[in-house]
C-alpha positions in Angstrom: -15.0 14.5 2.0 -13.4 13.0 5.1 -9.6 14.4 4.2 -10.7 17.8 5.3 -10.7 16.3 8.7 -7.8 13.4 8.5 -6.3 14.1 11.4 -2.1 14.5 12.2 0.2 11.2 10.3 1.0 10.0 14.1 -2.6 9.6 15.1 -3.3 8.1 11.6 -0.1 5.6 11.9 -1.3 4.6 15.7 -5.1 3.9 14.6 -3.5 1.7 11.5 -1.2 0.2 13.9 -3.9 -1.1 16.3 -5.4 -2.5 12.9 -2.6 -3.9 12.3 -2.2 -5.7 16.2 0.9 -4.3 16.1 2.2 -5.7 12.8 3.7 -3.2 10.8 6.3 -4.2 8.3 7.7 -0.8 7.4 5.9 1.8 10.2 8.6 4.8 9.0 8.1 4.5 5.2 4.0 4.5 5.8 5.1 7.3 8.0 6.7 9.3 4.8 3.9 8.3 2.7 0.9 9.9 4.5 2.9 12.6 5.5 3.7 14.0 1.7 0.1 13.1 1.2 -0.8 15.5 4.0 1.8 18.4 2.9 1.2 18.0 -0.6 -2.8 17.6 -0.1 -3.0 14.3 -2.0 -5.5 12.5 -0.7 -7.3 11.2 -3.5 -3.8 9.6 -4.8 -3.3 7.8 -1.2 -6.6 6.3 -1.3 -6.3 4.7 -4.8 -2.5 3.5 -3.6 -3.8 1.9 -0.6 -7.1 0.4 -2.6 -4.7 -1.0 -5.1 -2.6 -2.0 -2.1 -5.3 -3.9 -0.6 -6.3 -5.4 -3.4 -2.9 -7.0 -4.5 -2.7 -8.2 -0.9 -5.9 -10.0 -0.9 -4.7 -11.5 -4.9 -1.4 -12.7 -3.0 -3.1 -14.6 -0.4 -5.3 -16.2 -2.9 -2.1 -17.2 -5.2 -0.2 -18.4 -1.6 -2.6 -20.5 -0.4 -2.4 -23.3 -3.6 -6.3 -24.2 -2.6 -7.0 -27.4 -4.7 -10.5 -26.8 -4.9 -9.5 -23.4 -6.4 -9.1 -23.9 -10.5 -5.9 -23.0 -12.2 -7.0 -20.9 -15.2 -8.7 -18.5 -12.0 -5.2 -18.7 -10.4 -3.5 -17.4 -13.8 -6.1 -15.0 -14.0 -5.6 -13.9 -10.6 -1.4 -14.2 -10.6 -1.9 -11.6 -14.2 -3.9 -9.1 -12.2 -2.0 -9.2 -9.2 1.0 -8.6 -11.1 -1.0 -5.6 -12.5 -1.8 -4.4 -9.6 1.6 -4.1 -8.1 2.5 -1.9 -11.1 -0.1 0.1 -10.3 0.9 0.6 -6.8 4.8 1.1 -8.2 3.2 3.7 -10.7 1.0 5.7 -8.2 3.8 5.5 -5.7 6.4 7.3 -8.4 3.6 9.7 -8.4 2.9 11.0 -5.6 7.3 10.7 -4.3 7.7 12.9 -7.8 8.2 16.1 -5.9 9.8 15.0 -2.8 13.8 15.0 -2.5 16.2 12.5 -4.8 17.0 11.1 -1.1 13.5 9.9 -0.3 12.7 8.9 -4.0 15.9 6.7 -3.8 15.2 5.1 -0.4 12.0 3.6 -2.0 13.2 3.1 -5.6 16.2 1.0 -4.1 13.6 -0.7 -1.5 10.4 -1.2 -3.4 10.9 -0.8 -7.5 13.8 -2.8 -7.9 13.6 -6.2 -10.4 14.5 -8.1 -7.7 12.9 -10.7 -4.6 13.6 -8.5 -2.0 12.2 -5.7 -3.4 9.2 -8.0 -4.4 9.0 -8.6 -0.7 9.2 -4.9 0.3 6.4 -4.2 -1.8 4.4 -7.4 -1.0 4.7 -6.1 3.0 4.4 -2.5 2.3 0.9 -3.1 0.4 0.0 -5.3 3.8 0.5 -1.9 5.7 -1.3 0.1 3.2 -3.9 -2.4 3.4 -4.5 -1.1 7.3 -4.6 2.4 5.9 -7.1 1.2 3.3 -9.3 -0.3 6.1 -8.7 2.8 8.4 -9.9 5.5 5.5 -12.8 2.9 4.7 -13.6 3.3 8.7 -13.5 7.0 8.6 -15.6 7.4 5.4 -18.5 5.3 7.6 -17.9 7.1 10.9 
């Protein structure tokens, strides 16, 4: 499996980065997240966070755009799985932070897993990031 060989979280975050063009939202806190992956060897975790990630982004964008030619009971249906989706992330998230210190499992409780639009927000821009990891892992799993 490609972990074995993921190389150090700053080479990771500059590939994802260029990815990006540059467009991070929250650089540190993806930063934090592949690092405790890295110490706590879970790889498997990160991989579903940033699929689920990816796949709530590309939902949102849908749900955005408003596309008249795109049918409303699709948009429900597409609003109720993104909304899944985000709990997901929220749940695996809370899973792989279980371990780490109450200070770092407050930062992202207070920033993305509050009932509230800026924490919506946080999460909406920290699942963009992850989406860059997502694209990243998919690269190294061809290469």
């Amino acid at each position: 499996m490609y972990h074995k060989l993921l190389p150090e979280a700053n080479k990771i975050l500059n590939e994802v980065e260029k990815l990006s063009s540059n467009s991070l939202y929250f650089r540190d806190d993806l930063e934090i997240l592949i690092k405790i992956t890295q110490q706590n060897e879970k790889f498997r975790l990160l991989e579903k966070i940033s699929f689920h990630a990816k796949f709530s982004n590309g939902l949102l964008k849908v749900i955005k755009r408003k596309d008249p030619l795109i049918e409303e009971t699709f948009l429900l249906k597409s609003s109720g799985e993104y909304k899944d989706n985000l709990q997901i992330v929220i749940s695996l998230l809370v899973s792989l932070l279980k371990e780490e210190s109450d200070f770092i499992r407050t930062i992202f409780e207070e920033k993305y897993f509050g009932l509230n639009q800026q924490c919506l927000n946080n999460l909406n821009d920290l699942c963009s990031d992850l989406s860059y990891l997502k694209l990243y892992l998919n690269d190294l799993k061809d290469g």
